[in-house]
N, C-alpha and C positions, 0 to 999 in steps of 0.2 A: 126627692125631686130629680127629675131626669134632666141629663145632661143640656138637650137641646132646648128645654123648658125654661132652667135656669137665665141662657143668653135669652132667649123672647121676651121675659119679664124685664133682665137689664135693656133690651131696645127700646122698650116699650115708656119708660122712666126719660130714658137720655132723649126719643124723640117728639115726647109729652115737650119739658125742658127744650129745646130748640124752639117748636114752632111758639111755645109761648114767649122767651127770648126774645125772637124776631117781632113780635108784637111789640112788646113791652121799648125793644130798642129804639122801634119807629116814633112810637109814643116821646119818648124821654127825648128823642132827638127834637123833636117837633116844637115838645113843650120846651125846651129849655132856649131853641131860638126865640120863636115867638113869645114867650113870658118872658125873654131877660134876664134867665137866671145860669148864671155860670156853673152853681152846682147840680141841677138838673140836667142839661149839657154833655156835662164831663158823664156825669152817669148815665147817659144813654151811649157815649164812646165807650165806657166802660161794658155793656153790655157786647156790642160789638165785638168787643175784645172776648168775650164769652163765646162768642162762635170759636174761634179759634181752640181754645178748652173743648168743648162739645167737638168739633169736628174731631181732633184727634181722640177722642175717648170712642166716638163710634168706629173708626177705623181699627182703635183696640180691642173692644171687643169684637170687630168683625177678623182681627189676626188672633186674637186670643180664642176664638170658638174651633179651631182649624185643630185636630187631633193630634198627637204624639205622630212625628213623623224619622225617618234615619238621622236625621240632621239634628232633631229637636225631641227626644229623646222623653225627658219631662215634659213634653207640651209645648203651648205658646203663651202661658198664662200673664209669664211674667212682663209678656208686654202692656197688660193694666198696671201695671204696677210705674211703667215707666213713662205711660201717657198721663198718669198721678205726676210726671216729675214733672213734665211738663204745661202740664194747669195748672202747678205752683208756680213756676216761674211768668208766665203767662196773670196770673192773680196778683203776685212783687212788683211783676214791671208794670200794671196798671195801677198802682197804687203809688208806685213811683214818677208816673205821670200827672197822677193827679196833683199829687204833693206839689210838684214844679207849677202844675198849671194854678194852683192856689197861691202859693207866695208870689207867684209872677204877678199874679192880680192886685194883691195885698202891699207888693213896695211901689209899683208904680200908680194904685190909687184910686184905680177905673171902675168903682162900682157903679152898678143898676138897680134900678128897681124894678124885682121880678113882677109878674102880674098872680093872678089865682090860677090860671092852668095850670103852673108850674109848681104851685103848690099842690094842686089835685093829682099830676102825676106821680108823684114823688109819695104819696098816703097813699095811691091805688098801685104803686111797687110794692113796699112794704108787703099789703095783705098777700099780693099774690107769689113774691120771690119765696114769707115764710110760708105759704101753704106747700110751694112747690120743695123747698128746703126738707120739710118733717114729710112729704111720700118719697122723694127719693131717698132720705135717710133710711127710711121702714125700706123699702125694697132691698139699700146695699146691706143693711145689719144681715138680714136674714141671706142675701145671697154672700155675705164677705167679701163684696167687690171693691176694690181699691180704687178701683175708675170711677165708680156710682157716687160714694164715700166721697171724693174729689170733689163731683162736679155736684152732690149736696152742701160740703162749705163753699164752693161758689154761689149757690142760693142765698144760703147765710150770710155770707158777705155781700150780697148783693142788697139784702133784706137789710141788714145793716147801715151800709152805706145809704141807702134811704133812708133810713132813719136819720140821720144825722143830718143828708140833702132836705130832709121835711121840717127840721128845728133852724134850720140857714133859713129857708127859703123862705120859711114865715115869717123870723125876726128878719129878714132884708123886706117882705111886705110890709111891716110893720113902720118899715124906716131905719130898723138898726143893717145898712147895706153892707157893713163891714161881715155879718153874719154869714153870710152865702157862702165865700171863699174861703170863710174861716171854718166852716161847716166840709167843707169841703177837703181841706189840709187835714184836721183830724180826724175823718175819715181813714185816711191813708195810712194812718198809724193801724186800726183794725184790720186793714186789708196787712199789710204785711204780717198778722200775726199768725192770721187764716192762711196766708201761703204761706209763714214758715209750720203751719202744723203739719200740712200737706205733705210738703215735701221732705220732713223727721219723717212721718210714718213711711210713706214709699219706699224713701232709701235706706229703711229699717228692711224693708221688705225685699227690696232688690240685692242685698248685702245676706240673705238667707237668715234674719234675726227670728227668733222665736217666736211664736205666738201666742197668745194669752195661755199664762200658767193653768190658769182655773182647765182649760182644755186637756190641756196635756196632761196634766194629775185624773181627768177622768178619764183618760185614752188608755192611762197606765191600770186605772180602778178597775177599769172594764176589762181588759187582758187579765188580770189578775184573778177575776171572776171564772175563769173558762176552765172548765176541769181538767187538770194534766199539765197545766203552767204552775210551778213550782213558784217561781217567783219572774219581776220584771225591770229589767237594767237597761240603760246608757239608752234612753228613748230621746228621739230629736223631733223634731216638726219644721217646716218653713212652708213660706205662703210661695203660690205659682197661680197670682189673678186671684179668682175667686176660693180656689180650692187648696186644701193643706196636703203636704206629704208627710206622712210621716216612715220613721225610720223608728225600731224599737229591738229590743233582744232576750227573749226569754229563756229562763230555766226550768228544764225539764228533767224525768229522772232518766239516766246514762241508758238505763237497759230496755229502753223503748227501741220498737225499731223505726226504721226511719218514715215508713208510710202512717205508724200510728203519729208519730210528731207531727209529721207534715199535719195529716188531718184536723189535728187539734190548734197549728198553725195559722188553718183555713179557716176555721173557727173563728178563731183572734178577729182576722180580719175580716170575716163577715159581718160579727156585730157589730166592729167597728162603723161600717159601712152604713149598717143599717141603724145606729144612733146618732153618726156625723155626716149630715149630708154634703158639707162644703168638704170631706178628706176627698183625697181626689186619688189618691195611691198610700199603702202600708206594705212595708218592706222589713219583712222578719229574718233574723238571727235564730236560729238554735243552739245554747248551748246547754253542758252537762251541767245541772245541779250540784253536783257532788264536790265541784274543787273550783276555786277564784279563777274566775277571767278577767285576763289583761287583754283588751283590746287594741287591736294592731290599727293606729293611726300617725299621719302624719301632720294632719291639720293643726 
């Protein structure tokens, strides 16, 4: 998949997610005054709070699509990675609002009784938060985006929190009115689970942590395969946005000269290329087969 392809399918996800968002917010806002339900209410603020997520993730991929420049060497990638930190925190602190706006409700006493619209928004979130949750999940798998990824558990959480806004707001129709607020607080405990997963993976990512093993063992299988690699050592990877670097070192026999190496070098990394569409740069080593390398690090 080509470079500029890749960013149009992530726009195309993130501005699906926005203008439905902004529906859905108006919706929840609407229903939760007029039906009387506190936890529908807070979830349509909660969505609001989703622009905020969303805006910075389109500004990240619109700095992350920007090429290696003098300055930036590797890229701009990793700026998804840090618009991830922040839709986590952005997901904590509305879950941490909620929580507040629930027990505030629940010691001082002030329940309502919602009406049926607010039951109805709260079932027509659900369908459409998880339809929107599992395309943009399909779209970041397959692009590896950290920012996509992101604002897919915002879905999830969203889709979730409706659920639990749709089990309050019935049993508060019902009559049991303690339900809604209560619906509403334990809520909040899911929400901070979703932004702490968020923001583990990101700052795994931002920190140059590895990438799934299963990858790298076939980054190493595949090098191994190419004829003229003796063997394959001290290989790394880290995530930059959508795309991996990797770094890796092969053994070759000493009495090669240096344009045959290279060539077979070339090699390496073109199949890499052409079997990992998310590697975004491979940076080879040559060393002699014949005698142990200690490699010179300071890290």
């Amino acid at each position: 998949m080509l470079r500029g392809e890749r960013f149009n399918r992530a726009d195309r996800v993130i501005k699906v997610g926005f203008w439905i968002n902004l529906v859905l917010m108006v919706m929840k806002l609407a229903a939760g005054y007029y039906g009387n339900s506190e936890a529908v209410f807070a979830d349509g603020l909660e969505s609001a709070c989703d622009f905020i997520g969303i805006g910075l993730t389109i500004i990240a991929l619109k700095v992350g699509r920007k090429p290696f420049d003098a300055d930036h060497p590797y890229g701009h990638g990793k700026v998804e990675s840090l618009s991830a930190i922040f839709v986590s925190l952005v997901i904590g602190g509305t879950g941490a609002w909620i929580l507040y706006a629930a027990v505030e409700t629940m010691v001082i006493g002030n329940y309502q009784a919602p009406s049926l619209i607010a039951v109805g928004a709260a079932a027509i979130t659900i369908v459409i938060k998880e339809a929107l949750y599992r395309y943009s999940v399909k779209v970041g798998d397959t692009l590896k985006s950290p920012a996509l990824l992101a604002i897919a558990k915002d879905h999830r959480k969203d889709a979730i929190t409706s659920v639990a806004t749709l089990v309050g707001v019935t049993g508060a129709w019902f009559g049991f009115r303690i339900m809604d607020p209560l619906a509403a607080g334990l809520t909040s405990f899911f929400i901070f689970h979703i932004g702490y997963q968020t923001f583990r993976t990101s700052a795994h990512e931002l920190m140059d942590g590895l990438p799934e093993m299963e990858m790298v063992a076939a980054i190493a299988d595949l090098a191994r395969s190419v004829k003229g690699v003796e063997s394959v050592h001290d290989i790394r990877a880290r995530h930059s946005g959508q795309f991996v670097i990797v770094d890796l070192q092969l053994g070759m026999d000493p009495q090669m000269t240096v344009k045959e190496s290279h060539d077979i070098a070339t090699e390496v990394k073109r199949r890499i290329f052409d079997t990992f569409a998310n590697v975004g740069d491979v940076m080879i080593h040559i060393n002699p087969s014949d005698e142990p390398h200690d490699d010179l690090i300071r890290l």
